[in-house]
Steps between C-alpha positions, in 0.01 A plus 500: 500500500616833414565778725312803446624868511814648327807288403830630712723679301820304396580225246322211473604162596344122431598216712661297260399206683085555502452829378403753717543825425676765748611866497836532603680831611847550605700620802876580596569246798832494642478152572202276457353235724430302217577479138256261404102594430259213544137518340196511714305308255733154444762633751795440304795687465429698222792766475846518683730800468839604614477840475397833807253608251238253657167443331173501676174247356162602541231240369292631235339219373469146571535230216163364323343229675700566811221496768 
């Protein structure tokens, strides 16, 4: 089920493992907890970086059929 309202600003991302699509923005970190993003949806990891500009996911949408 879609979310309703306006779309974040930022790029947009799908899960390459079921789909979903997020928003993603970016921040300067000095050092990051984690450099791995795992989706909400299938809860994989879905991105890793190695990098302080550190990328934030917001869920947009979920995959079809994903109830």
């Amino acid at each position: 089920m879609p979310l309703t309202g306006s779309v974040s600003k930022g790029r947009n991302f799908f899960c390459p493992h079921c789909g979903a699509l997020y928003a993603v923005t970016y921040s300067q970190s000095p050092r990051s907890e984690s450099n791995t993003a795992k989706c909400v949806v299938c809860l994989q990891i879905m991105d890793k970086w190695d990098s302080t500009n550190v990328p934030a996911y917001k869920l947009v949408q979920r995959p079809e059929g994903d109830d």
